[in-house]
N, C-alpha and C positions, 0 to 999 in steps of 0.2 A: 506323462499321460494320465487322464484320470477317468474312469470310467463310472459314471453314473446309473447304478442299476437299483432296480426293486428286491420283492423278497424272492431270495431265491427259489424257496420251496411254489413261491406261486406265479412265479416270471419268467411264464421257461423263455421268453425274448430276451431278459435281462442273462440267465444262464451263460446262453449260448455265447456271448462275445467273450463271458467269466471264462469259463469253460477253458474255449480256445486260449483266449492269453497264459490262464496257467497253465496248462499242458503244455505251452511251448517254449514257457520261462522266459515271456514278454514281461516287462516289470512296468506296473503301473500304481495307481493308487484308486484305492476303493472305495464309492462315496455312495453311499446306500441311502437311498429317501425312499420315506414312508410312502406307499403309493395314495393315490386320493381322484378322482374321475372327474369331482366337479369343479367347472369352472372356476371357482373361488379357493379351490384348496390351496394351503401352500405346497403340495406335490406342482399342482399346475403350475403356480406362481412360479416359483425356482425351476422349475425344468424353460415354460419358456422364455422367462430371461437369458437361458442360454443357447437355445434353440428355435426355430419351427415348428418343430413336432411336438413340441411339449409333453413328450415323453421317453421311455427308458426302453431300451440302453438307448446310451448318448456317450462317446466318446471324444474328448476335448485333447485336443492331439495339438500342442504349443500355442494353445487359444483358437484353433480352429476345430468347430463340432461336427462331428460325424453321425448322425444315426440309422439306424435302419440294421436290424443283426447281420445282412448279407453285405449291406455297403463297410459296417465294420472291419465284416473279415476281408473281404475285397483289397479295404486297404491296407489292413493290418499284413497278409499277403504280399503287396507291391512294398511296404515298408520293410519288413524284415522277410527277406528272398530267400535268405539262408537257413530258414524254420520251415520251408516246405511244407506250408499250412495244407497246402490243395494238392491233389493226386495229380502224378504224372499224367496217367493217362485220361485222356479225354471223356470218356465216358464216366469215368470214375470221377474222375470233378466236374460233370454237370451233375452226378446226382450229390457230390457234395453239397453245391451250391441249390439244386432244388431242396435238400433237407432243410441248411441254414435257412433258407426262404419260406419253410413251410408252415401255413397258420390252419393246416388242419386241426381238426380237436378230435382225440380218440376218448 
């Protein structure tokens, strides 16, 4: 698996899939691009040759792309069951999954 992310200090999207995989000693490889907005950049360019969203995180899981940090964990979750990503209880993993999903700005 290779996980495509920006800088970490300013990506907290890109973090959040980081994050999880290390803590749960998911082994992946790490492929950090420079980030870049405009249409023209080669951040754009290389993200959507592998993607839609043409942006980070992007998860490349046996040549199939994954984005979105919640849809990440989601699968990363159904992949490895035995890492108990998500809280048992029900309450306690909606607000996992509302956090992972959250684009507020403090």
């Amino acid at each position: 698996m290779q996980l495509y992310i920006g800088n970490k200090n300013y990506s907290s999207w890109s973090l959040r899939p980081w994050l999880l995989m290390k803590q749960a000693g998911i082994l992946f490889e790490e492929k950090k691009v420079r980030l870049g907005w405009e249409d023209d950049s080669p951040f754009k360019k290389t993200m959507l040759a592998l993607a839609p969203s043409g942006r980070v995180p992007l998860l490349i899981d046996d040549g199939f792309a994954i984005w979105d940090s919640l849809a990440i964990a989601e699968t990363l979750a159904e992949r490895f069951p035995d890492k108990h990503l998500w809280p048992r209880d029900p309450k306690q993993r909606a607000r996992a999954r509302s956090l992972c999903a959250d684009c507020s700005r403090s």
